[in-house]
Structures are given as structure tokens and as C-alpha cells.
N, C-alpha and C positions, 0 to 999 in steps of 0.2 A: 258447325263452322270452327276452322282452328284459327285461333289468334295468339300473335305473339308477342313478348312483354319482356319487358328488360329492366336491369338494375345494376348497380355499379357493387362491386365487392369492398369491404372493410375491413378485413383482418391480415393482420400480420403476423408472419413469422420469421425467426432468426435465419438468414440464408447458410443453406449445407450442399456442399455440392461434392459427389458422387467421382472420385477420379475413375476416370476408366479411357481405354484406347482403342475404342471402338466406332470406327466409320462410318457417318449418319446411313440411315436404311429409310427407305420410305414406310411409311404406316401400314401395317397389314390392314388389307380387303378382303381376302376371305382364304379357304383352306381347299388347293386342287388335289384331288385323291387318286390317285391311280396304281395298278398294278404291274405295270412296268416305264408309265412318264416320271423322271426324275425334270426339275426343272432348278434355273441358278442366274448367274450373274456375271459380267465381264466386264471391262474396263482395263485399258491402256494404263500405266503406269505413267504419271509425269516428273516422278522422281524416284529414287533408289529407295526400296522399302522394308522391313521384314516383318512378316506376319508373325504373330504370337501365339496365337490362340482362334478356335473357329467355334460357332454353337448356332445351331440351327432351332429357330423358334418352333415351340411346341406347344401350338394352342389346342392343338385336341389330345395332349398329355397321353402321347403314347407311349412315353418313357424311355423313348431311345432316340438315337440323330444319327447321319451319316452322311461323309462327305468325301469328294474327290474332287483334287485338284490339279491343274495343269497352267505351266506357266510357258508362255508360244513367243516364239520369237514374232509370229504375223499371225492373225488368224483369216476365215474368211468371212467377209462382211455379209450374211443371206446365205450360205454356205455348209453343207455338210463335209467334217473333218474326223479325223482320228488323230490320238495322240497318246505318247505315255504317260500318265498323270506322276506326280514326283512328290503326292501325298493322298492318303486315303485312310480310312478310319469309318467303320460300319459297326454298328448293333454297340453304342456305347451309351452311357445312360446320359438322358437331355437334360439331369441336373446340376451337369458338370460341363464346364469349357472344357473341349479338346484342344489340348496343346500342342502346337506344333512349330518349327522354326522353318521356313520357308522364305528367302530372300529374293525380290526380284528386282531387276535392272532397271534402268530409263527407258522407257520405250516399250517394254516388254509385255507382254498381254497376261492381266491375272483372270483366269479363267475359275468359277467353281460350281460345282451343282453338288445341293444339297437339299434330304428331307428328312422327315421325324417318318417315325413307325419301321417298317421292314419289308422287305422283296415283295410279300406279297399285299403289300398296301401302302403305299408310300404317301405322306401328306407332305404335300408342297405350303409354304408360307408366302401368298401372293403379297404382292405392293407394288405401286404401278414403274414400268417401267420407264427407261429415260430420265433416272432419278438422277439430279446433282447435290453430289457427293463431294469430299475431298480426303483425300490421304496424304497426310503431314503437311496439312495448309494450304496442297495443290487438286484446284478442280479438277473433278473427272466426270465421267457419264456412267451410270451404271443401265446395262442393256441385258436384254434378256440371251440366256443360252438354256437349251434343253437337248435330255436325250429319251427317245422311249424304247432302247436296247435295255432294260431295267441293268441300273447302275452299280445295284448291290448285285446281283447274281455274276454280272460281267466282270465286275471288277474295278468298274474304269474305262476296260477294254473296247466298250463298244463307240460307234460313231454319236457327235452329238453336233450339234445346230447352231450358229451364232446366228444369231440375230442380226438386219444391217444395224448399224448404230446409229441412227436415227430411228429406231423402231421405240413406240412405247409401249407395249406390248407387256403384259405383268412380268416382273423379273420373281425366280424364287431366291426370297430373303435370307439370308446366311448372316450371321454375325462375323464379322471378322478384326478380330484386335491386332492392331499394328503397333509395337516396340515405336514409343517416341509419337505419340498419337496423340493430340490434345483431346482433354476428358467431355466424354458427352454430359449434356444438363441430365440431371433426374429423369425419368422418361413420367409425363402423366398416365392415370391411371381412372378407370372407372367400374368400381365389380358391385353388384347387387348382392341384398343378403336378408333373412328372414322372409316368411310367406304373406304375401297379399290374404286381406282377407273382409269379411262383410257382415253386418249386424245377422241379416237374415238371406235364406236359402230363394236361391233363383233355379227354376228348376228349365235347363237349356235340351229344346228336343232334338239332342245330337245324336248318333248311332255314335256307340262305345270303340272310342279306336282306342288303340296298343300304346304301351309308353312308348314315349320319345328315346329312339336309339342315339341317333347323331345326324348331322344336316351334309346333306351332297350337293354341294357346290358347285355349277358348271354352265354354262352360257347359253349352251346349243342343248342343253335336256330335261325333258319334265317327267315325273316319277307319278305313281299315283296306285291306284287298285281297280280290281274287279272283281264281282261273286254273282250268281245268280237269284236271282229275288226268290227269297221262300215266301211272300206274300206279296197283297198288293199295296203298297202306299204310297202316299205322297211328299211329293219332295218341297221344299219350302223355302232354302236357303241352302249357304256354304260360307265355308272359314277356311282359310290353311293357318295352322299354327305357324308363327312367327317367330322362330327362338333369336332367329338373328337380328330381330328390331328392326328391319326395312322397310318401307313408305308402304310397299305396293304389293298386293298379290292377283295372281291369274289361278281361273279354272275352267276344265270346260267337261262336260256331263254326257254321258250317251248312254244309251238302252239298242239293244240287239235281242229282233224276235228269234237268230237262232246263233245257234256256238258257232262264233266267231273263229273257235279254232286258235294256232297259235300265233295267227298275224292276222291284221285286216287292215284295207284303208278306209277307215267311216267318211259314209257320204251325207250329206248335209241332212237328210233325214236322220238321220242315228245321233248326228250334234244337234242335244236336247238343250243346251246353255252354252254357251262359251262367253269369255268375258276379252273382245278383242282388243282392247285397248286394257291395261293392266289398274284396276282399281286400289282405294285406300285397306291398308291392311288393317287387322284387329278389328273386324266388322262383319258381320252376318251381309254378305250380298244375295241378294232376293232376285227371284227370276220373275217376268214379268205377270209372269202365271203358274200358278203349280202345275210340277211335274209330274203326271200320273207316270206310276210304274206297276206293272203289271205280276202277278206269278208267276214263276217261270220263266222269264226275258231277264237276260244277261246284260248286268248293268256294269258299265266302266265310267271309273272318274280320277282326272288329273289335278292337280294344285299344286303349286309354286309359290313362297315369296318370295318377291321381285324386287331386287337392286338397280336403278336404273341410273344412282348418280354417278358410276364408275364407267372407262371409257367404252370399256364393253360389257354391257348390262349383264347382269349374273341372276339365273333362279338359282334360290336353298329351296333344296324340298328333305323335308320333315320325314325323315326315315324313322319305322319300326326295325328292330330287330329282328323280323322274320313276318310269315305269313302273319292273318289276324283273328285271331275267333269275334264275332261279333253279333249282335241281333238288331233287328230292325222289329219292332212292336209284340217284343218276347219272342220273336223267330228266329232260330240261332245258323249263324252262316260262317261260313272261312273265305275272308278278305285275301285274294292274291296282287301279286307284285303284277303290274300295268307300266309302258314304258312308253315313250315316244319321243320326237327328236325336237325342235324349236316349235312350240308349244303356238308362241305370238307370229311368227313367221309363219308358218302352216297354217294359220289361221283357222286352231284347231281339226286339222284334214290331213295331217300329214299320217302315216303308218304307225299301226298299234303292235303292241308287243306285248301277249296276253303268257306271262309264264306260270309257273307252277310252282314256285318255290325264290325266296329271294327276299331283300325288303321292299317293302311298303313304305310308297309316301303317304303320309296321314292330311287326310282332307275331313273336315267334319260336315258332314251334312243333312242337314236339319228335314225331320220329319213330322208332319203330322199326330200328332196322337204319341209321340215316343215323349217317356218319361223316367225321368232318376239320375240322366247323367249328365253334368256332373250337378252335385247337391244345390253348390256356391258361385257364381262368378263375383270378380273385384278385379278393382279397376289396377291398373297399374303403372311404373315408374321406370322410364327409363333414357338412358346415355345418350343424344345424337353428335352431339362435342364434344370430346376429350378439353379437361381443363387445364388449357396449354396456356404460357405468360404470355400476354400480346395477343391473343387469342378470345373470340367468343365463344365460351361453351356452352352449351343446350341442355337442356330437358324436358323429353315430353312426353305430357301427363294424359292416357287413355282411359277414359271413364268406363267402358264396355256396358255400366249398368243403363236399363233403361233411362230416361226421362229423367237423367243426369242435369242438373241447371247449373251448377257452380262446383267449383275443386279449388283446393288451395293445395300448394306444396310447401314446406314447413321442411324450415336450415335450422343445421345444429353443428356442433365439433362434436358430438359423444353420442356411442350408441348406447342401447340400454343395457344392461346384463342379461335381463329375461323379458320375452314379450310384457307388455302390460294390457288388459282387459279393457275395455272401452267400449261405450255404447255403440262408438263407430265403425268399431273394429280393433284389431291390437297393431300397440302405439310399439315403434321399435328407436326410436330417433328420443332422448332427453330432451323434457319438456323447459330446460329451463335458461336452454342457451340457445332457443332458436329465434329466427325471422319469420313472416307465413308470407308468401306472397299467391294474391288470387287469380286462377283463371274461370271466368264466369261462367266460362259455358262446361266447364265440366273436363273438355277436351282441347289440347293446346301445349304451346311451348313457351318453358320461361329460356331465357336466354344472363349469360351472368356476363359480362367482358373480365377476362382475367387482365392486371397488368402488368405489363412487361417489367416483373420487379422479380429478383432473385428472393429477392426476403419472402417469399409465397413459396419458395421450393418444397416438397415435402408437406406441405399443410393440409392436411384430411378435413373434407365437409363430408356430415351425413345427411340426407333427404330423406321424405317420405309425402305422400300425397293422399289424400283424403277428397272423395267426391260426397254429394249429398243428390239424394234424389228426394226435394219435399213431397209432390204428390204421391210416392208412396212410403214414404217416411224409409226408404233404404239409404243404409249410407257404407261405403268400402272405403278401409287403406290400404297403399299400394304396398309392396316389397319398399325394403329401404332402398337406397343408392349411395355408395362411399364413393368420395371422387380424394383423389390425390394430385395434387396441382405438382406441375414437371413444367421445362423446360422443352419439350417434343414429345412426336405422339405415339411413338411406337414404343 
């Protein structure tokens, strides 16, 4: 059971603030990836402006950004349009603002789309749409615009999509610096750092999936594998890996006595599990009965974690880098790329997409008798609030180890220079400037209220979390967590 706890913060620090002239943005949700959708932002002009500078956020650090802009006497509100952009800048490095002088009128529509990466992979920076915003003190709406003529190849040139302006609809986030801008607060921050770890070895009967490539993000699609059983075993449970820390994940399991071929649509005999309502993440879910699998019968399985607090719910699914070698009780097989469209909606039945080549979403799924991977599990730490002033931030503490009774998380300002050795585990957080405060069951969230005080801009906390499982005398600590208290969350 998760329970939540709270405590008032105490420290202070001298307020620093950040000048910059850059237009509040809403808090990135996630990252849309596509090879020719560019997506952006628009908004009416309600005074005479000039843009400075542009940078597109680059959370999956592809090292490059690109933008085009158009400034419209009218646009159409719901409407496809063309037009000649009157600034544009591709394949330039995302460590650097692109400068530009761009002036627009009263009234005037600033139009932009912008992503990180290049032509043939563009990452959009989501955050929800219908954001209010203002430039140089005067309200605006920021409304979504997209085009999927891919932007860089076109030029610009091709047609793209406003939005009506009442749509909330994710907008792609662009920075944009305006000359005579009053300065944004600090932005908070929250990044993890050092390896979770545990006195002793848990040995998890998972089949060996492939490292974690990167997370594909998308509303309407669920990713997954298939390989043909070299024996016969039993299935026991499932995980999807969670890199993105979401509540909830979906999967659902089928077996096919013959080749599927390169599409099929399974019928309720072949869906051996599904989980039609989306359960808690970071948890082995158990089918009600083991799933015998047979030699020979071609087995598919999908997994998702599931975002549902956004206005349209989003799977990440857990991409490998390419196909997968794996084995199931020493029997060695190659995992391919499985595909299908709204996983929850379909109610697991909707059309499979068995390819040959491609990535893999990584679903773990727990077997009978399989043994060695991985050595270790440990519990872990992590962000669900950014530590914004005026704001509650979160943290929540996942035991994962068995027959977990109690967890503490333990505040500090200082990390250490080098792991230190511990019966519990290795300690990363300085033992002598910290707070503990306890969650009993192992599993739970502390909650901190920041206050709305400048003098906290800039002031770094370090975390770390420790579970105890007395009946078998295991005990883990988690990854640390730096949190950087800001002024807004993006």
C-alpha cells in the first residue's frame, strides 16, 4: 500500500536570479519522434515585439535543433495553410541559442515549428497546449501548429496546420527570447545519479532482454516482440521497464500454434493475458494462472508504461536498439520487433505487425526455472514533483525487493566523492548533513512544500533511499536524486 507523508522544508539560501528574455513555455511531457511531423506554436501578438534569439529543447541530446518561422498577417484557425517563413536555421548545434532579429507587429501572428535531431528523425519537445504565456507583460495563448511535409527537407516550404485556438492539444516547445523580456525565475531541476544497489543477490526469472536504446513516445501505439519458443515453459509474470517513472503500465501476451505471417488479428484465444485496465508500474504482474507455452508456437508480447495523468494519455515503450538474441531455460532465440495500434482501446485485439527487423519494446517476462538474470535487484528513487517555490514537490520510494516492511529516504546538501560500502548497500548522499524521514511500508511517497521564497533559488538537495526486508535480512539503496529548487518547471 502506498502512503504519503509530508514535511515543511528549512533551509535557506541567498536569492540569485537568472536574467533571461525568454517567454514562460509549459513543462515538457514527453518527446514525439517522427520522420517527417515537425510540430510548434502560435500566438497573436498583443504588442510590437522583437525576437532575439530561438533554441529548441533537447531532451534526448541529439545535438542539433531547427526552426522555421512565419510571421502572418491572419492565420486559419483549424486550417491548412502555406506561407513564406522570413527565418529558418537547420542542423545547428542545440548547445547554442540561434540568434535571430525578427520583429513583429500588433496583431500579427508568430507562427514557429521547431525540433531537435534531423530529417530523418525529428524529436518534438511536447508541453500541453493552450498555455498562458505573455510577451513583454501582455497575455497570450500558445496553441499548437504542425506540419508533417517534414520541415527540414521542405525547407519551410511545405503546408502546415494551425490549430483552432482554443485547442489544448500538445504544442512543440521552442524557446523563444524577446529583446526587452522580463527575466524567467531559475527553472527547477531534478536529475539522478550513482547506481542503486543491495547487500545480496536476488536472482529475477526474467528472459534476458537487450539494453535500453531510447523510449517512443505516442498515444495511439504499443511496441513489443515475438520469437518462436525453442522449448516448452512457463510463463509466471511480466514488467515493462519504466525509464520514464509513470504510475502505470499495460501488456498483453499471446501464443500462435502456427506463423502468423506478417500481420494477423488475434482472437481472444491467442490473448493468453491482457491487462485491460492499466496497472501500477515497477511490479512483477502475475496472470491468474501460469501460462503454459509450448515448442514450437509463436509467442508475441506487447508492454507499455502508461502516462495517464496528461490530457491524452501517452505509452513509452522501452525500445532496444534492434532485434534481440535471448534464451528462455538455456534455449537461445532472436526476439523481433511486434507492433500494434491503441493497445487499451483494442482491448488487446486490435492488428499485429510481426516484422523482421526493427526495435524491440522490452517487456520482461518472468519464467519458471530461468535463472542468472539479472544478479541484483534494488529498490529505487525517484522525481514525481519538480521543486518549484509555492509548490509541493514529491518523491517516490519503490522497494521492488521482496517482503520490504520499512524504507527511509535520507536529505543532505552534499554528495559524496566516491560510493561508500555499506552493509545496506553503497551510501552516495553525506552522512552528516542529512534528515531520514520514514516510509513504513517500504513503498510510498514523501512529499516536501517548497516556499514561495526566492532566497531557495538555486539550492541543491541530495536524496537517497534505503528499504530493509527483516524476514530475509536483505536490504537496498536506491540511486541518489539531486533536486535544484527554481522558480518554474521547465
Amino acid at each position: 500500500m502506498r502512503t504519503v507523508y509530508s514535511l515543511t522544508a528549512t533551509v535557506l539560501l541567498s536569492s540569485l536570479a537568472l536574467s533571461q528574455g525568454q517567454l514562460p513555455l509549459p513543462a515538457y511531457s514527453s518527446t514525439y519522434t517522427s520522420s517527417s511531423g515537425t510540430r510548434g506554436l502560435y500566438f497573436q501578438a498583443p504588442v510590437a515585439f522583437e525576437v532575439t534569439g530561438l533554441s529548441v529543447p533537447d531532451e534526448q541530446k541529439t545535438g542539433t535543433h531547427n526552426v522555421t518561422v512565419y510571421v502572418m498577417k491572419s492565420v486559419m484557425s483549424g486550417g491548412s495553410q502555406t506561407a513564406t517563413p522570413v527565418f529558418t536555421s537547420y542542423g545547428t548545434s542545440s548547445a547554442k541559442q540561434i540568434p535571430c532579429s525578427i520583429k513583429v507587429a500588433k496583431g500579427e501572428y508568430f507562427v514557429v515549428l521547431g525540433c531537435a535531431g534531423d530529417a530523418s528523425s525529428q524529436k518534438n519537445s511536447y508541453g500541453a497546449g493552450g498555455f498562458k504565456s505573455n510577451v513583454l507583460g501582455q497575455p497570450i495563448t500558445m496553441t499548437r501548429v504542425y506540419t508533417n511535409s517534414n520541415m527540414i527537407t521542405q525547407k519551410g516550404a511545405g503546408s502546415f496546420y494551425t490549430s483552432a485556438n482554443t485547442s489544448t492539444s500538445s504544442i512543440g516547445r521552442v524557446e523563444i527570447f524577446v529583446k526587452g523580456q522580463a527575466p524567467l525565475p531559475p527553472a527547477a531541476d531534478a536529475t539522478t545519479f550513482g547506481a542503486k544497489s543491495a547487500n545480496k543477490g536476488t536472482a529475477l526469472p526474467y528472459l534476458p532482454i537487450a539494453e535500453f536504446s531510447r523510449t517512443y513516445s505516442i498515444s495511439s501505439q504499443v511496441r513489443g516482440f515475438w520469437f518462436q519458443a525453442p522449448t516448452n515453459f512457463t510463463v509466471i509474470g511480466f514488467n515493462v521497464p519504466n525509464e520514464q517513472k509513470v504510475s502505470q503500465q499495460v501488456v498483453a501476451f499471446y501464443t500462435f500454434a502456427k506463423d502468423p505471417g506478417g500481420s494477423i488479428t488475434p482472437t481472444a484465444a491467442d490473448l493468453k493475458f491482457f491487462t485491460p485496465t492499466p496497472v501500477k508500474s515497477d511490479q512483477v504482474i502475475k496472470p491468474a494462472a501460469p501460462i503454459q507455452v509450448a515448442k514450437g508456437e509463436w509467442v508475441a508480447v506487447l508492454g507499455a508504461a502508461y502516462d495517464p495523468t496528461l490530457t491524452t494519455p501517452i505509452y513509452h515503450n522501452s525500445y532496444s536498439a534492434s532485434s534481440m538474441n535471448m534464451q528462455v531455460l538455456g534455449k537461445p532465440f532472436t526476439a523481433k520487433r511486434l507492433t500494434t495500434g491503441n493497445l487499451l482501446s483494442q482491448k488487446g485485439l486490435g492488428g499485429l505487425g510481426f516484422a523482421s527487423s526493427g526495435n524491440c519494446a522490452r517487456v520482461e517476462i518472468y519464467v519458471t526455472g530461468q535463472t542468472g538474470f539479472p544478479v541484483f535487484i534494488a529498490p529505487d528513487l525517484a522525481t514525481t514533483a519538480l521543486p518549484v517555490t509555492g509548490t509541493t514537490a514529491k518523491l517516490d520510494l519503490v522497494a521492488n525487493i521482496d517482503k520490504t516492511t520499512v524504507g527511509v529516504i535520507f536529505g543532505s546538501t552534499q554528495r559524496l566523492p566516491n560510493p561508500v560500502k555499506t552493509p545496506f548497500g553503497d551510501l552516495l548522499i553525506s552522512p552528516m548533513t542529512w534528515g531520514s524521514f520514514v516510509i513504513p511500508t517500504g513503498t510510498g511517497e514523501l512529499q516536501l512544500p517548497i516556499p514561495q521564497d526566492k532566497a531557495f533559488y538555486l539550492l541543491k538537495l541530495q536524496f537517497q533511499g534505503l528499504t530493509i526486508a527483516p524476514s530475509t535480512s536483505t536490504y537496498g539503496m536506491t540511486n541518489g536524486v539531486e533536486w535544484t529548487i527554481g522558480g518554474r518547471a521547465q
